[in-house]
C-alpha positions as CSV (number, residue, x, y, z in Angstrom):
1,X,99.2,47.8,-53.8
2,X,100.0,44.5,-53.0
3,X,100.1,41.5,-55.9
4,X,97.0,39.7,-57.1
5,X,97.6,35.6,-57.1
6,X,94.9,33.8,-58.7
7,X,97.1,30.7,-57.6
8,X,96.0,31.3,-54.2
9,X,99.8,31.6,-52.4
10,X,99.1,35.0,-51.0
11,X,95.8,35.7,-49.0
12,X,93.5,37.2,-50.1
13,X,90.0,39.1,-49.1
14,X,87.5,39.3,-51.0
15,X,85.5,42.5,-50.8
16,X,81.7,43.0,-52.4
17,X,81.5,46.9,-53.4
18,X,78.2,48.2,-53.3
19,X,77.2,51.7,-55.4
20,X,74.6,53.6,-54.0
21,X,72.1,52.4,-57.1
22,X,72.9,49.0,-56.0
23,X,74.8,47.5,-58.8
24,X,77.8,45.1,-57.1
25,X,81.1,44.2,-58.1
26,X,83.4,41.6,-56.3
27,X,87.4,42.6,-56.2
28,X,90.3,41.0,-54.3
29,X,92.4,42.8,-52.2
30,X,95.7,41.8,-49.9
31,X,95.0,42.4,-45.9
32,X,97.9,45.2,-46.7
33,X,95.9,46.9,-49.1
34,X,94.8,50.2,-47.8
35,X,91.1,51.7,-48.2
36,X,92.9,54.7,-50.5
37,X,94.6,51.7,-52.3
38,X,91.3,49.9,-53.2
39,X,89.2,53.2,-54.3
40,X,92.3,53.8,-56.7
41,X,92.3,50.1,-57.6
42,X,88.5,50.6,-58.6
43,X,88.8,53.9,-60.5
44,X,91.5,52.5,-62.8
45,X,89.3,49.7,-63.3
46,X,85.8,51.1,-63.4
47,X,83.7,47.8,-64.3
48,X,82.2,47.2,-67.3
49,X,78.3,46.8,-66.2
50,X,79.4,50.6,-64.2
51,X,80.0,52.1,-67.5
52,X,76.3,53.8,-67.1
53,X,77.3,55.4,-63.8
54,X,79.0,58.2,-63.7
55,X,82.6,58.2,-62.7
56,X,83.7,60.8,-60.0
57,X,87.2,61.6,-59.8
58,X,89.1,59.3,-57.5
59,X,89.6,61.2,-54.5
60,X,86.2,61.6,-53.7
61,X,85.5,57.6,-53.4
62,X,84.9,56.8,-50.4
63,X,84.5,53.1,-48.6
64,X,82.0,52.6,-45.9
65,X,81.9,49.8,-43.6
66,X,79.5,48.8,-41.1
67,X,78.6,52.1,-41.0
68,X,81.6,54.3,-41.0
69,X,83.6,56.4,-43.7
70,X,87.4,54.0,-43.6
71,X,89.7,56.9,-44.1
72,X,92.6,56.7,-47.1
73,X,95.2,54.4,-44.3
74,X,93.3,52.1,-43.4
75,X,94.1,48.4,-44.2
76,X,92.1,45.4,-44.8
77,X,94.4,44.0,-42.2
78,X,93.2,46.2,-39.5
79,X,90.0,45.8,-39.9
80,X,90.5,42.1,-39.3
81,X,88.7,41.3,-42.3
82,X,88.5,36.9,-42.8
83,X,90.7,35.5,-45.3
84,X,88.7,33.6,-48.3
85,X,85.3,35.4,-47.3
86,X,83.4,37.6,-49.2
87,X,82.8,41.4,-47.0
88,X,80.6,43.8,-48.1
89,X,81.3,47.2,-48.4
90,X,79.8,50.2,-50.0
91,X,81.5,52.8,-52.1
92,X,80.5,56.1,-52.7
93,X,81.5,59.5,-53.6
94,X,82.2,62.1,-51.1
95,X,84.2,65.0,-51.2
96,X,85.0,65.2,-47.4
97,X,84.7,62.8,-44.4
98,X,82.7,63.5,-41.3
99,X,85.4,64.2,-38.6
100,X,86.2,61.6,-35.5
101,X,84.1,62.5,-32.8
102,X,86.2,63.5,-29.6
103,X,85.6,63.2,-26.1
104,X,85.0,66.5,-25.4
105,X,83.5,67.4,-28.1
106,X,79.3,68.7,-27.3
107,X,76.8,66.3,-28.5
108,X,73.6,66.5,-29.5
109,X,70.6,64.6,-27.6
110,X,67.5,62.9,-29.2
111,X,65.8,66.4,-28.5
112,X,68.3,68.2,-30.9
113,X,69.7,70.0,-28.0
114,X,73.8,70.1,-26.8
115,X,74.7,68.1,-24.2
116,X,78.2,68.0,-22.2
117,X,79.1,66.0,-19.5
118,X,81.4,68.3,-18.5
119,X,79.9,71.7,-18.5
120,X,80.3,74.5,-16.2
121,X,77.4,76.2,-14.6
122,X,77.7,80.0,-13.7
123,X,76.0,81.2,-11.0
């Protein structure tokens, strides 16, 4: 994990962490800092006001941003996250993440039925 400067000579992003109750807790991270890096960062320093939730072991935090799971390699940096501007993500426990949907993979319509764009018809 990269080093925390309250002197302000490295940049840093400031991320708002969400729990599924809605309690909030603001931390700050290094663009280097990966997703796996910052759920660790959080379990060895559960918060305080937290104490009243219940801890789940540190490999089942997950991060969600806008929407998607960010899987344990993923940096701050990558997501192009501003420098000296609060994000908001949420964290939540999860034992496994949805997989990456691929291109060929069949998908379900609004009906609930599979779809594929590249299906063969026998005759």
């Amino acid at each position: 994990m990269a080093l925390y400067c309250i002197c302000g000579l490295f940049p840093q992003i400031n991320l708002k962490l969400i729990l599924v109750t809605g309690k909030t807790k603001e931390f700050l991270f290094s663009p280097s800092d990966s997703a796996a890096d910052i759920t660790q960062h959080v379990y060895d320093n559960w918060p305080e006001d937290w104490v009243d939730e219940q801890l789940p072991a540190t490999n089942i935090l997950r991060l969600i941003y806008q929407g998607r799971f960010l899987h344990g390699n993923v940096t701050l940096g990558a997501l192009q996250l501003p420098l000296g501007k609060t994000t908001v993500m949420h964290l939540v426990a999860r034992e496994h993440l949805p997989e990456p949907n691929n291109q060929g993979q069949l998908k379900k319509d609004k009906s609930g039925e599979s779809s594929c764009r590249n299906c063969c018809t026998i005759l």
